[in-house]
RONU-536045 format. One record per residue: residue number from 1; residue in one letter; chain; x, y, z of N, C-alpha, C in turn. Coordinates in steps of 0.1 Angstrom, whole numbers, always signed. Layout:
BEGIN
num, residuo, cadena, n.east, n.north, n.up, ca.east, ca.north, ca.up, c.east, c.north, c.up
NUM, a, A, X, Y, Z, X, Y, Z, X, Y, Z
...
end
This chain:
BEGIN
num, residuo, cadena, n.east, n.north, n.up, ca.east, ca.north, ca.up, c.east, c.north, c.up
1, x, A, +716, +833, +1204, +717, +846, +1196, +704, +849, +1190
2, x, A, +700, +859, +1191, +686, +864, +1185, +690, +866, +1169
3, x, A, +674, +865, +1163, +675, +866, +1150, +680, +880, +1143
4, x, A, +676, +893, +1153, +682, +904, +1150, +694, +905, +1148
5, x, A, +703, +897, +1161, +720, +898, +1157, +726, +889, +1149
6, x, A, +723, +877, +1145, +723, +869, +1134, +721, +876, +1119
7, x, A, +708, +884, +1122, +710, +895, +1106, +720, +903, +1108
8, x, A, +720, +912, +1122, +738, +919, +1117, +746, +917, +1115
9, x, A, +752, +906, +1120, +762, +897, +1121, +763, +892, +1105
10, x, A, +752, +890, +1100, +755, +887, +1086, +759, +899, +1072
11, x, A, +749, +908, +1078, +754, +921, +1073, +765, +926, +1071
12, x, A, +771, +923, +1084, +781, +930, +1087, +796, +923, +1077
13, x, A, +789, +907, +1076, +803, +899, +1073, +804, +907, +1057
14, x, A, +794, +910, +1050, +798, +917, +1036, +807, +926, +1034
15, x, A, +814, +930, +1048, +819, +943, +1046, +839, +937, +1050
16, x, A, +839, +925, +1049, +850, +920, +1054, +860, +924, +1049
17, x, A, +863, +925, +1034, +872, +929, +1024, +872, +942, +1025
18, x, A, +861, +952, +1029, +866, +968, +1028, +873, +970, +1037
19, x, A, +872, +961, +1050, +873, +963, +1066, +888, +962, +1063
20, x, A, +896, +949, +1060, +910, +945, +1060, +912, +952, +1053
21, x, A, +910, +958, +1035, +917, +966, +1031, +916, +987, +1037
22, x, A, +913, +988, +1045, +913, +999, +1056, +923, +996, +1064
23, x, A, +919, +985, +1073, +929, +979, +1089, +944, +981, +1080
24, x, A, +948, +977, +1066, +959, +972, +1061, +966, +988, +1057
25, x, A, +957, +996, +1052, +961, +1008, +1052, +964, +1018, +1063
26, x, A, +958, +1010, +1073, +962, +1022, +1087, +975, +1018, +1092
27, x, A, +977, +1001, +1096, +987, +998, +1099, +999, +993, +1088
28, x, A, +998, +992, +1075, +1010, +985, +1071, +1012, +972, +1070
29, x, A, +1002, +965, +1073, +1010, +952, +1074, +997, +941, +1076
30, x, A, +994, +933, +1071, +986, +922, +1066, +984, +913, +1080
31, x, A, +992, +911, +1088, +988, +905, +1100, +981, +913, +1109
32, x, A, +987, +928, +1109, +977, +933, +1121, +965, +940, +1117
33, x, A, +961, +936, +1103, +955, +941, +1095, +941, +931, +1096
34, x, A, +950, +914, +1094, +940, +905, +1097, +934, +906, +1116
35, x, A, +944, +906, +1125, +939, +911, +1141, +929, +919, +1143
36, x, A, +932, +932, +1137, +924, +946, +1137, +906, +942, +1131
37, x, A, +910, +933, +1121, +894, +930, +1114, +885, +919, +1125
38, x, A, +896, +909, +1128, +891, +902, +1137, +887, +908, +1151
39, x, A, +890, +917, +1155, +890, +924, +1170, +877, +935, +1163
40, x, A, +872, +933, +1155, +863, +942, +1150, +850, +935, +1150
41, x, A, +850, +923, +1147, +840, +915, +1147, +835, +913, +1158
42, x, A, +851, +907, +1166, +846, +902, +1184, +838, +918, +1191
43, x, A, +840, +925, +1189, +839, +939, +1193, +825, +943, +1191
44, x, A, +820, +936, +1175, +806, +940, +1173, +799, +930, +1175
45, x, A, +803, +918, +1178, +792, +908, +1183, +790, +911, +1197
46, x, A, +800, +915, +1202, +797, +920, +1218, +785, +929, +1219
47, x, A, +784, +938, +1209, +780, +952, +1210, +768, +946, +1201
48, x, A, +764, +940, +1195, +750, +940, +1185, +739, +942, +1191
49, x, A, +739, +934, +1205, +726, +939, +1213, +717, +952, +1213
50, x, A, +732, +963, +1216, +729, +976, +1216, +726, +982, +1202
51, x, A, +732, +976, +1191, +733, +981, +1178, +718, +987, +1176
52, x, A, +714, +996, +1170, +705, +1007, +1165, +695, +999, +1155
53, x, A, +687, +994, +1155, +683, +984, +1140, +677, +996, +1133
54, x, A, +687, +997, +1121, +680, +1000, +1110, +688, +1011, +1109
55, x, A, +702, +1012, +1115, +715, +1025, +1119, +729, +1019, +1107
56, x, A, +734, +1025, +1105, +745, +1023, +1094, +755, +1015, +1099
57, x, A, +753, +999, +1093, +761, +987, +1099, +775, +994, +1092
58, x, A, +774, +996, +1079, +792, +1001, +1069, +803, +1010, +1081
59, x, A, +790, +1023, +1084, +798, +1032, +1095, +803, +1027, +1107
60, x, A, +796, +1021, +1111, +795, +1014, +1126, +808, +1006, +1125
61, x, A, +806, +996, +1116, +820, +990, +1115, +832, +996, +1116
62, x, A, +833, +1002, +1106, +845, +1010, +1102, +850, +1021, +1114
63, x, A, +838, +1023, +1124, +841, +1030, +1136, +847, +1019, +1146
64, x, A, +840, +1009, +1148, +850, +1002, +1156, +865, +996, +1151
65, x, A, +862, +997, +1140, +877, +994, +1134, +887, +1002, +1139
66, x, A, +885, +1015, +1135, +890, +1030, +1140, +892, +1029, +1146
67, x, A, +886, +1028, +1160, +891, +1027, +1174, +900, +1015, +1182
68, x, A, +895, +1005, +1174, +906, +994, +1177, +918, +998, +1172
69, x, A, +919, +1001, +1158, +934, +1010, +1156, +938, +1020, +1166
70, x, A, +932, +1025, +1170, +933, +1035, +1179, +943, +1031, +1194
71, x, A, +937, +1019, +1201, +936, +1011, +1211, +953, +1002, +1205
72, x, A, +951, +1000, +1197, +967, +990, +1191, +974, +1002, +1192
73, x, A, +976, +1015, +1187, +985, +1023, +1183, +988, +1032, +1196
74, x, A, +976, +1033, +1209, +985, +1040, +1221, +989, +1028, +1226
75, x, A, +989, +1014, +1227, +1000, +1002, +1234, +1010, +1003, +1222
76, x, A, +1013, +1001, +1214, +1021, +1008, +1209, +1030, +1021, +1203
77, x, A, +1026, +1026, +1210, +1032, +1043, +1205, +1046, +1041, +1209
78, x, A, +1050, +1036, +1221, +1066, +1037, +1226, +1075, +1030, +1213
79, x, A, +1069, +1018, +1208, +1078, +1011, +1201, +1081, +1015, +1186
80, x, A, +1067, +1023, +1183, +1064, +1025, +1166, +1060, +1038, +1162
81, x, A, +1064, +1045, +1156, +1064, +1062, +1149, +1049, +1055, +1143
82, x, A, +1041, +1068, +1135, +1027, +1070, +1129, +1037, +1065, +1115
83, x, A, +1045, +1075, +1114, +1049, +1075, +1097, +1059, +1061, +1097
84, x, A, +1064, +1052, +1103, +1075, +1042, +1104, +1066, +1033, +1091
85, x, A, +1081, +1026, +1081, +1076, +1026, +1068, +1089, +1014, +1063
86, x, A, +1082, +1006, +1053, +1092, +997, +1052, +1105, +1002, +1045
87, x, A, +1117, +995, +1041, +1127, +1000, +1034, +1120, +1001, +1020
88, x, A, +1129, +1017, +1014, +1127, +1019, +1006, +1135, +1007, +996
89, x, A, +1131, +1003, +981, +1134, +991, +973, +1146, +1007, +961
90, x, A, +1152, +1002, +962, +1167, +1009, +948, +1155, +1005, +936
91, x, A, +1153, +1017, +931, +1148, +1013, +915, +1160, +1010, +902
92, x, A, +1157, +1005, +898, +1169, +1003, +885, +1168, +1013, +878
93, x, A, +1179, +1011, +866, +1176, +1026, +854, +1166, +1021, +845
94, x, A, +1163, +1009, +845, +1150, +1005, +836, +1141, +996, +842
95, x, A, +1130, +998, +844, +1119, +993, +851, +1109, +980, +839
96, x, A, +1102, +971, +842, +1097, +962, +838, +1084, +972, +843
97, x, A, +1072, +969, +837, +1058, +977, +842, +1054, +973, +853
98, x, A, +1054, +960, +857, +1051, +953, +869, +1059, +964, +885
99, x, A, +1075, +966, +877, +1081, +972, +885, +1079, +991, +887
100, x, A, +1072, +993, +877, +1071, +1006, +877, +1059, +1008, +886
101, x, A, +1047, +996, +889, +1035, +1000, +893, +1043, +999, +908
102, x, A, +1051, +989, +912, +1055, +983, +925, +1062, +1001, +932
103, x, A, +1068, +1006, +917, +1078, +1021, +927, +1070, +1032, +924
104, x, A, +1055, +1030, +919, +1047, +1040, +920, +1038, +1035, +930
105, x, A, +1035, +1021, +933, +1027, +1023, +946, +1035, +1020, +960
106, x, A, +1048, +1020, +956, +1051, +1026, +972, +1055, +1037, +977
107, x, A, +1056, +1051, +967, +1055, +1063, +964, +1044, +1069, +968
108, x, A, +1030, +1059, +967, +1016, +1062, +972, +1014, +1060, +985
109, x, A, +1020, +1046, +991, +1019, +1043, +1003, +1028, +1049, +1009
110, x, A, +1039, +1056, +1009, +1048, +1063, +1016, +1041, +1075, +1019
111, x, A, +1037, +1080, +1005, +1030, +1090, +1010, +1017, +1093, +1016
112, x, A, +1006, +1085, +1016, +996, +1083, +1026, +1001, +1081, +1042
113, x, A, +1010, +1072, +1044, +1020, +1067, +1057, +1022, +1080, +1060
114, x, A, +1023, +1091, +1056, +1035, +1103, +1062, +1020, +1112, +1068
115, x, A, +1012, +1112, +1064, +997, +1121, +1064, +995, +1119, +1082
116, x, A, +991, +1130, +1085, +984, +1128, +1104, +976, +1113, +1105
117, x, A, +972, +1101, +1109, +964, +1094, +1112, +946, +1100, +1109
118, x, A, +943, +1114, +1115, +932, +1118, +1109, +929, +1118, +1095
119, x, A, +940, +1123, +1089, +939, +1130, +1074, +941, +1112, +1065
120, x, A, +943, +1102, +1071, +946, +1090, +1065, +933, +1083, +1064
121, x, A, +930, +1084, +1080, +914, +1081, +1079, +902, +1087, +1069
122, x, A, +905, +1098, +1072, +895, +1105, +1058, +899, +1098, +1042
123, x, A, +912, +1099, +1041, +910, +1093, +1025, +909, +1077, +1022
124, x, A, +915, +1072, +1031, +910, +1061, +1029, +891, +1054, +1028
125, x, A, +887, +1059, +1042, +874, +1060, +1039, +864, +1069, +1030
126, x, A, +874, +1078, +1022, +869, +1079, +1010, +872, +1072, +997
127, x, A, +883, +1064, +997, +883, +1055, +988, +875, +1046, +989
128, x, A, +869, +1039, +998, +858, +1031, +1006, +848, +1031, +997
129, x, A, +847, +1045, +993, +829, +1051, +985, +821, +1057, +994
130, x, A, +827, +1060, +1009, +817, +1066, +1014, +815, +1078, +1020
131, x, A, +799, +1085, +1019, +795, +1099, +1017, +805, +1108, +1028
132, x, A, +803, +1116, +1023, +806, +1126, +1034, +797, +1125, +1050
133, x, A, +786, +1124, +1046, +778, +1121, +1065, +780, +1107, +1070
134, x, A, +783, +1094, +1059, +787, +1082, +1065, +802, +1086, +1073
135, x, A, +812, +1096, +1068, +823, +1095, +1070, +823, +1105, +1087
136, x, A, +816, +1111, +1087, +814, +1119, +1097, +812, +1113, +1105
137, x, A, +798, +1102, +1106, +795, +1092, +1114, +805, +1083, +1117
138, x, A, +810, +1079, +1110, +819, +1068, +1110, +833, +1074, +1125
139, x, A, +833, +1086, +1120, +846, +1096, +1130, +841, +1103, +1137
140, x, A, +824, +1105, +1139, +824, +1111, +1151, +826, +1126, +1153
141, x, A, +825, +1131, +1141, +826, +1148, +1143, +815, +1153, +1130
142, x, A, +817, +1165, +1126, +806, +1174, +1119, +812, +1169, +1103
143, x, A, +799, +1172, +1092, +805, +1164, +1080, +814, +1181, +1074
144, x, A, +812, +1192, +1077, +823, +1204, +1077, +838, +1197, +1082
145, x, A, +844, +1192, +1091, +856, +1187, +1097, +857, +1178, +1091
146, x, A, +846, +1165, +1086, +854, +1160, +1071, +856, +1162, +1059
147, x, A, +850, +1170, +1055, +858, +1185, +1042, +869, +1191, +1041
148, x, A, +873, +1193, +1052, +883, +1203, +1056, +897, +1189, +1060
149, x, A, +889, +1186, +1067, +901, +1171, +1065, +907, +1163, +1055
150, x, A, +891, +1164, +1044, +900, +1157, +1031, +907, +1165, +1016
151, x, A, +901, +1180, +1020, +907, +1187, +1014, +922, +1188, +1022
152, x, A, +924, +1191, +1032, +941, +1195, +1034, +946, +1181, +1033
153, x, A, +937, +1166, +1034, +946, +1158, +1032, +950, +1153, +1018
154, x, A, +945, +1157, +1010, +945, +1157, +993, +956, +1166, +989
155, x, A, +955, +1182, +997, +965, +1188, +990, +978, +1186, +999
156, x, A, +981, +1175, +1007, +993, +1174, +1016, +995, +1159, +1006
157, x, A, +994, +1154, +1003, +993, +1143, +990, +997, +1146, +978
158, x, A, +989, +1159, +970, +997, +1164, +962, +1007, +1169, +959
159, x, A, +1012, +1172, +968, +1024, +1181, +976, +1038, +1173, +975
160, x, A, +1030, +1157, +986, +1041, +1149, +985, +1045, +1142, +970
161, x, A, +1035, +1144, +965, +1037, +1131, +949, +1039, +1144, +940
162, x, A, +1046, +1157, +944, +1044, +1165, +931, +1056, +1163, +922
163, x, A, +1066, +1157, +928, +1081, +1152, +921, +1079, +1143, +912
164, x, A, +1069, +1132, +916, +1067, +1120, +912, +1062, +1125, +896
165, x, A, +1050, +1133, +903, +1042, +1145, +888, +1046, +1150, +879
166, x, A, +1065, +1157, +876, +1070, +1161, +872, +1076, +1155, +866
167, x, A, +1081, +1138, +867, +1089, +1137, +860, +1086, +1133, +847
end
């Protein structure tokens, strides 16, 4: 292995924790969350050769992430909906705080889960911290189409948690 992919390859491992906590938000679930990070690695050590030196390792990642999601979710499509979601948990009439954060964040996650797969990708990778041109890069289209994506996916978010807002 050359010393150029040995520095990406090291670069790249910094980003491990953003990577699974994305993979875990696209699919739901901690296992194919850990698969999806790992099939991202194998994917970019393949690919380092070609890698750009001195091109955005954060984007790059997070784009083959994407697409491995992508790649899991058409062999999958027959068996599993976009929005398919765990059971909802019966809240009590009196909540402990622990329990109130548990039925406000599955109120968040339900409603992120319901969002098109595009409009999920955008907010999540803006929870990430990253710019509007990283995010564009990262998806492959104009940084205008990720504006417009995270605005309508912000106000379809709103929309869903406005009950929640109210009470």
């Amino acid at each position: 292995m050359s010393n150029r992919v040995t520095s990406l390859m090291h670069d790249a491992l910094a980003w491990a924790d953003a990577l699974h906590d994305f993979a875990f938000h696209l699919t739901g679930s901690a296992a194919e969350a850990d698969d999806l990070v790992q099939e991202t690695y194998a994917r970019a050590l393949a690919a380092a050769e070609r890698f750009a030196g001195g091109g955005n390792v954060k984007a790059w990642l997070f784009r083959i992430l994407r697409n491995a999601f992508i790649d899991l979710y058409r062999r999958r499509r027959d068996r599993r909906t976009d929005g398919e979601l765990a059971e909802e948990a019966a809240a009590p009439d009196e909540l402990e705080p622990r329990q109130v954060r548990e039925v406000v964040g599955h109120e968040l996650e339900e409603a992120l889960m319901s969002l098109t797969e595009e409009a999920r990708v955008a907010v999540l990778l803006d929870l990430q911290g990253f710019s509007e041109a990283e995010m564009a890069e990262t998806l492959g289209c104009a940084a205008g189409t990720v504006k417009s994506r995270l605005f309508r996916a912000r106000a379809a978010l709103r929309e869903k948690l406005r009950d929640h807002r109210d009470r």
